[in-house]
N, C-alpha and C positions, 0 to 999 in steps of 0.2 A: 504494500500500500504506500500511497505518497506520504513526507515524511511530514509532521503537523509540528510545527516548530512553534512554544509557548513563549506568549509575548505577554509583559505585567500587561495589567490594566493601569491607563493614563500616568506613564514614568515622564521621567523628563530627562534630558541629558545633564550628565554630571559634570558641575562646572569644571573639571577639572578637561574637559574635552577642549572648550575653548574659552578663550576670556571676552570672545564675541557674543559667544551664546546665547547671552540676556538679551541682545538689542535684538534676534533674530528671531524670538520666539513666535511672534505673530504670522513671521515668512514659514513657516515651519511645514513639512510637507504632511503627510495624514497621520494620525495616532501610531498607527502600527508600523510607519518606517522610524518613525522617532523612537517605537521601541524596542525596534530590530538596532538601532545605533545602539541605545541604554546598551543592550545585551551584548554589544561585542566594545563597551567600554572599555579604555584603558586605562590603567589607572594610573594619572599624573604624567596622560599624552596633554599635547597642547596642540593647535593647529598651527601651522607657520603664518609669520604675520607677512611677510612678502615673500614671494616667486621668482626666488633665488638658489637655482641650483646649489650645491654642497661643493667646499672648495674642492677640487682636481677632479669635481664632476664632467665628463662629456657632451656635451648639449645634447642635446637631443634635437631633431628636425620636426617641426610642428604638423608634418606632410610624412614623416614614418611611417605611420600607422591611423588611417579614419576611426579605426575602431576601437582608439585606446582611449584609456580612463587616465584623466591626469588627479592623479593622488595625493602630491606633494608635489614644491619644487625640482623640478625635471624628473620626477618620478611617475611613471604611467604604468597600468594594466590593461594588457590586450585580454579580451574575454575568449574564450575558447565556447567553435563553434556549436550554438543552440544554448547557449546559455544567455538569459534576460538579466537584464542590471535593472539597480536603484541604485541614485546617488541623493547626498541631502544637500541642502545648498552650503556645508560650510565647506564642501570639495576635498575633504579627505577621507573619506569612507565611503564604500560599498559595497552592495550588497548583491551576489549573483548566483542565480536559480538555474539548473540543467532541467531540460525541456520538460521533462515528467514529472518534474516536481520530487524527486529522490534524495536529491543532493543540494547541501546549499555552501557556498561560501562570502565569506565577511571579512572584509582587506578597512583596517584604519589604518594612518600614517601620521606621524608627528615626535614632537620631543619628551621624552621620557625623564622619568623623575631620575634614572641613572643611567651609566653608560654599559650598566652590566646583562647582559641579553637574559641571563636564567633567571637573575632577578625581576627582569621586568616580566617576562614570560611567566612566574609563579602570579605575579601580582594580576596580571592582565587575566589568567584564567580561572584564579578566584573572582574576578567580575563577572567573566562571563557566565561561570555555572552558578550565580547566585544572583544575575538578572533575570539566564533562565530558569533556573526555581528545579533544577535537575535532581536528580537522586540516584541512590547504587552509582556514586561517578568512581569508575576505577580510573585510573591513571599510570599507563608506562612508563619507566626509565626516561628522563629525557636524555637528548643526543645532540652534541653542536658540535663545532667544528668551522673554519674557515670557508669564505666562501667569496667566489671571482664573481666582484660586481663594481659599477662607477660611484655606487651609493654607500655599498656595506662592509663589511670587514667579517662580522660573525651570524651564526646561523642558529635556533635551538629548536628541535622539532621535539611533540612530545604527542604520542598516540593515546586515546581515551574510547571508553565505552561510558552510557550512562543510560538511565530513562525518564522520561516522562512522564511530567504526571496530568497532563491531558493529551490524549487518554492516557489514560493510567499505564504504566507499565510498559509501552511505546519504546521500543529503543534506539540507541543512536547510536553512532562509530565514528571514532572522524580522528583528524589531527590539529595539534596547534604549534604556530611556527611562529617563531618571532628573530627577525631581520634586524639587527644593529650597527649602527655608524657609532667604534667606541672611541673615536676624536670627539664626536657631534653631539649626541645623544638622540641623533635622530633613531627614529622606531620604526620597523612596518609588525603590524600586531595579524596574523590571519588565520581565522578560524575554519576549519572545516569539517563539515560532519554530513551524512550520509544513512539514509536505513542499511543495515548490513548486510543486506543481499546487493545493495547498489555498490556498495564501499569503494568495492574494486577498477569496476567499471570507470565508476568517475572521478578517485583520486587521479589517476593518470592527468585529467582536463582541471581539475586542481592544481597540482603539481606545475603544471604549464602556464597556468596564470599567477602562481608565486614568484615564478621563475623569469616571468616578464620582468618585474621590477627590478629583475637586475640590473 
């Protein structure tokens, strides 16, 4: 069955997303994208205040790619195809659905309360399994390691099952990755999860849209 991803009832984004946030509340796009943001909160990301690539960043060509997502400063996500986006208007998060509704992924970008990837990765996924209200959450070893990109330097992936409690008992599969620049303390925070008969399937188109940000 398609996977029913729990969204609180009326959250709001935690200031700690942007220090924009309050002036933007009224632009605000429908209940349930603003609580798909709540839920893949970072905690003590901030949005960049101008669009200024990372120093010994490579530019990027605004003409690369029609289909990408610009995330952060010269940071973009090309979606892999048959996947639908939400983006919210403060332009660092989003939100991408594979066609059947199985699999979902959730990419935030910003500056992190440190420059330490596991740290901020522990932090960032106790937000999000206690935005989404998850339970029986197991959690993998996580895994890092260096990684060739214009933006990042470290990598920390960490695999999880959990369920749901609408409906009850519902379960999920997925991974969490978290991308750091540890000059900068820029962040990419990306959630993924999956009913686990899908897992397979669509980590791969996962994994491809993480890997854009490089």
């Amino acid at each position: 069955m398609p996977l029913i991803f729990t969204r609180p009832a009326g959250p709001t984004l935690p200031k700690c997303i942007s220090s924009e946030a309050d002036k933007r509340d009224r632009r605000r796009p429908s209940a349930s994208l603003v609580a798909v943001t709540a839920a893949a909160a970072v905690v003590g990301f901030t949005s960049f205040a101008s669009p200024v690539a990372p120093a010994g960043a490579t530019p990027t060509s605004p003409f690369s790619s029609v289909a990408s997502i610009t995330l952060g400063p010269g940071i973009s996500l090309t979606p892999a195809d048959g996947w639908t986006v939400q983006e919210t208007p403060e332009g660092n998060y989003a939100e991408l659905n594979n066609a059947n509704g199985t699999a979902k992924l959730e990419v935030i970008v910003g500056s992190g309360q440190s420059a330490d990837p596991l740290k901020e990765l522990n932090s960032n996924v106790q937000a999000f399994m206690q935005n989404y209200g998850y339970t029986n959450v197991n959690l993998a070893a996580p895994t890092s390691g260096p990684v060739d990109s214009r933006f990042f330097q470290q990598r920390v992936t960490q695999g999880f099952t959990a369920n749901d409690s609408t409906p009850p008992g519902a379960a999920h599969q997925g991974t969490f990755t978290e991308l750091m620049n540890t000059t900068t303390a820029m962040g990419a925070f990306a959630a993924f999860q999956a009913n686990p008969d899908a897992y397979d399937a669509a980590s791969a188109d996962a994994t491809s849209m993480i890997n854009s940000m490089l």
